[in-house]
Every structure is written in structure tokens, then in C-alpha cells.
C-alpha positions in Angstrom: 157.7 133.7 208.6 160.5 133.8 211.3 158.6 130.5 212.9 158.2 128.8 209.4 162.6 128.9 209.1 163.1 128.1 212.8 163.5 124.5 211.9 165.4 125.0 208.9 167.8 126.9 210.9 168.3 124.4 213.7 168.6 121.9 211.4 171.8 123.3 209.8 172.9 124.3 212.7 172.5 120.4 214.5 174.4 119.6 210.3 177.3 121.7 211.1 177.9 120.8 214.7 177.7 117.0 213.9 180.4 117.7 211.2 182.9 119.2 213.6 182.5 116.6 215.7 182.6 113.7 213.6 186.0 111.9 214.2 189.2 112.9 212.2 191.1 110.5 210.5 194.1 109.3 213.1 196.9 110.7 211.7 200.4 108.7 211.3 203.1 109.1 213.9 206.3 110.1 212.3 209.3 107.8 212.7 211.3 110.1 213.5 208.7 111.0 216.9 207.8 106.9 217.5 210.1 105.1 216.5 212.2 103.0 219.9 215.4 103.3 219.2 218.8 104.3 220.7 221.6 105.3 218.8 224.3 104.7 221.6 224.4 100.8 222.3 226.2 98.7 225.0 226.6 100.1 228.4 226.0 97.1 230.3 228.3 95.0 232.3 230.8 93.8 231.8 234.1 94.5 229.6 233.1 94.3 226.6 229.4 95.0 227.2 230.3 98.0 228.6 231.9 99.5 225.4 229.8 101.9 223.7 228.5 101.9 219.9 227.8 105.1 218.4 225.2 105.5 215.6 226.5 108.8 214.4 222.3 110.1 213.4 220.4 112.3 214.9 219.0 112.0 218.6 215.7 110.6 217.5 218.3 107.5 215.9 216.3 108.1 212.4 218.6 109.4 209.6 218.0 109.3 205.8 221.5 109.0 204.0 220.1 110.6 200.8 222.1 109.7 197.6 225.4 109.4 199.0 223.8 106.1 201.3 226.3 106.7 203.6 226.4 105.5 207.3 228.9 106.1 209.9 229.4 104.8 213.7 231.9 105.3 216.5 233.8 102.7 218.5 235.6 103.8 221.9 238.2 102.5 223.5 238.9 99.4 225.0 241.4 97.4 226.1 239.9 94.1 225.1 238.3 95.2 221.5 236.0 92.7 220.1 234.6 92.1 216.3 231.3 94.6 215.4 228.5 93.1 213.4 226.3 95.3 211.9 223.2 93.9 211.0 220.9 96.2 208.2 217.4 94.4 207.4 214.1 95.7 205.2 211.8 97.4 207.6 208.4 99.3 207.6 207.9 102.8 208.1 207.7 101.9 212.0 210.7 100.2 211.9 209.0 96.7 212.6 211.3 93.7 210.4 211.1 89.9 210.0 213.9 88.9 212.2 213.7 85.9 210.3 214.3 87.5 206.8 217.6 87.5 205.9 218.8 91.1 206.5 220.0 93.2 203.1 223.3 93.4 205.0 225.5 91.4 207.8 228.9 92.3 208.1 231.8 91.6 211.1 234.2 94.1 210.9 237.4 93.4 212.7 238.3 94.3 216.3 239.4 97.8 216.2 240.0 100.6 218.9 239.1 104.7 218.7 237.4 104.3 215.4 235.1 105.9 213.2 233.4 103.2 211.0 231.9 104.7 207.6 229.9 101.7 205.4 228.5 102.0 202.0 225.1 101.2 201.7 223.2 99.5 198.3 220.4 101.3 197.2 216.8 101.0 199.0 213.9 102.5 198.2 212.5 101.2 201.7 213.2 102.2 205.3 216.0 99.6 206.6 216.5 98.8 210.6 219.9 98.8 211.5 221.8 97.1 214.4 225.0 97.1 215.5 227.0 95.2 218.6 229.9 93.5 219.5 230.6 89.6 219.2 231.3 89.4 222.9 233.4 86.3 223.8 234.3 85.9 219.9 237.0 83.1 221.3 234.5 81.1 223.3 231.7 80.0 220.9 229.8 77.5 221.7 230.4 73.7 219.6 228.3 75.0 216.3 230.6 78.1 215.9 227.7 80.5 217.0 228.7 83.9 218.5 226.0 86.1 220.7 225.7 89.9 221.8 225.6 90.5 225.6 224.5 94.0 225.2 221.8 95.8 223.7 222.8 96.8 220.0 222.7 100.5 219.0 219.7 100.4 217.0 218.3 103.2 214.2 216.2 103.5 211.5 217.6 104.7 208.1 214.5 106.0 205.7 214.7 106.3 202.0 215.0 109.7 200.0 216.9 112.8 200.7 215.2 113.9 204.4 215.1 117.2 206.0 217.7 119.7 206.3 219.2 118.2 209.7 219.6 115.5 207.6 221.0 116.8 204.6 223.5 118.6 206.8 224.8 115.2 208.6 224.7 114.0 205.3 227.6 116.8 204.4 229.2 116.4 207.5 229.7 112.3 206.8 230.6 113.2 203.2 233.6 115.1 204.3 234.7 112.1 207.0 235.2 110.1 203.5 237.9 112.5 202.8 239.8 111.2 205.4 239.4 107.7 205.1 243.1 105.8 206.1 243.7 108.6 208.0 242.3 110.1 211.9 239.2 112.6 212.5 239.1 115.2 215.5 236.3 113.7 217.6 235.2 117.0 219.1 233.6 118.2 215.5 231.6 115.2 215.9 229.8 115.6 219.3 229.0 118.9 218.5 227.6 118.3 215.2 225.5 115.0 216.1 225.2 116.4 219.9 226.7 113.6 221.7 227.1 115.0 225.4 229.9 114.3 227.7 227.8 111.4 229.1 228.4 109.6 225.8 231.8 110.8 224.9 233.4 111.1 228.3 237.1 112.2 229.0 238.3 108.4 228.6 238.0 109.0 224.6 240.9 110.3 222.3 240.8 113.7 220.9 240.8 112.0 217.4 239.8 108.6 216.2 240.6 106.3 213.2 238.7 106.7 210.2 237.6 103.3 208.1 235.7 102.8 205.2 234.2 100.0 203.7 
């Protein structure tokens, strides 16, 4: 009898070990682990290349605003400030837009110095890409009026629906900053709650910044 099950018993035993290793289904990357982006732009040469932009999200530069679809960025100083466009377009859950789309929102702010920049966003119920950078040589555009970025934008992805709790905590944190809007914000609560290091935030900044709203 034991000779009659032998092949019964190798056969589910060749059935079980073909089913462990059969391929698993590939399994998405989170944005918040793939996605390229950088939430400090600028930092080339230059005047007003050099200037940084400060996404104020988390170090991965993925943030979901929740309800509130609020956003907020930093500007240093400078003793040449130069307009700030920032540039939100309709993006998959990679990030990947249509760069030739037109974006949900493009706005130039004015030239400003030491400020923290909160923006109002319309409602999505898709992940936007958002970019922002200076209009570098705003005065010297060429004959069709055309103005171009000579430094990489800061550049992070803003997903739809409340997040996770480091997001829901920035989320409190910005909702506070609108309490102040007209008026200044110490900086230092900032870089410790979005952990911007000395290498971002050097000495050169102001112990409190402008706060703006639009």
C-alpha cells in the first residue's frame, strides 16, 4: 500500500512546490519611495540661481494636503529677488505629466525676500506635480516676452485624500502658519518640524520670515 501512494504523494508535493514558486504579482512602488523629486530647488550658479526654494513637505517631496489643500514654500534671502512661478499640473500616481497639457495652476508671485509662501489649492481628486522656480533675468526677455528658469525647480508630488499621520501633522502645522498670514513666522519651528538641516537653512537666513497667502 505504502508503494501504491508513493506517487500520489510526490505529486502533491511537485503541486505545492510549483505553487511557491510560481511568480508573485510585482507589487507597486509607493510614491512616496520612487518618486524623483527634490523639495529644495535652485542651488546653482549664479545670483539668482543660487537662491533656494523650499517645498515645505516631507523629505520624500510627497505631501497630501488633505481637506484644507493647503501648500506652503520658503524663499531666502537675496539681494536681487526675482518673480517665483509655481507651476501645478495633473499627474499619475508616479508623478509622470503632459508637459504639454496646460497645468491646473501657473501663478508668478512677486519678487519677495525671507518669505513663507502659503497657496490655496482647487480641489483634485488626482495626484498633481508641482514646480516651483524663479524667472531669472525677468528684465531681459527675449523679443516674444518669454521668461526661462536657470535652475532646477523644487519639484514634489501632492496626492489626493487625507495621507498618513506625518502628513496629517504638517497639515496642522501649515494650518496654524494661516494664522499669521500679513504678519512674520519664527523659522526655527519650521526646520525642525519639516527637518530642514543647517545645510538648507544656513546662518545667512532670518530668524523669522514673512508670511503670504494667496
Amino acid at each position: 500500500m505504502g508503494l501504491t501512494l508513493l506517487p500520489t504523494v510526490l505529486s502533491a508535493s511537485f503541486l505545492c512546490l510549483t505553487t511557491l514558486l510560481a511568480p508573485l504579482p510585482e507589487l507597486q512602488a509607493s510614491p512616496r519611495n520612487s518618486f524623483p523629486g527634490r523639495r529644495v530647488g535652485g542651488g546653482t550658479r549664479g545670483e539668482c540661481a543660487a537662491r533656494s526654494i523650499v517645498h515645505l513637505v516631507p523629505s520624500s517631496s510627497v505631501f497630501a494636503p488633505g481637506d484644507a489643500s493647503v501648500i506652503a514654500l520658503l524663499e531666502g534671502p537675496s539681494s536681487n529677488p526675482q518673480p517665483l512661478e509655481v507651476v501645478l499640473r495633473v499627474a499619475s500616481a508616479d508623478g509622470r505629466s503632459d508637459a504639454v497639457a496646460a497645468p491646473m495652476v501657473q501663478r508668478l508671485l512677486p519678487a519677495a525676500t525671507n518669505r513663507l509662501v502659503l497657496l490655496s489649492l482647487p480641489s483634485s481628486q488626482q495626484p498633481l506635480r508641482w514646480e516651483s522656480s524663479y524667472r531669472c533675468g525677468l528684465g531681459g526677455g527675449d523679443e516674444f516676452g518669454f521668461i526661462t528658469a536657470s535652475a532646477p525647480p523644487a519639484l514634489s508630488l501632492l496626492l489626493p485624500g487625507s495621507g498618513d499621520r506625518d502628513d496629517r501633522t504638517l497639515q496642522q502645522v501649515l494650518a496654524t502658519l494661516q494664522e499669521s498670514c500679513g504678519g512674520t513666522a519664527s523659522l526655527y519651528p519650521l526646520k525642525t518640524a519639516f527637518q530642514l538641516g543647517d545645510e538648507v537653512i544656513d546662518d545667512a537666513w532670518p530668524q523669522a520670515v514673512s508670511v503670504v497667502c494667496f
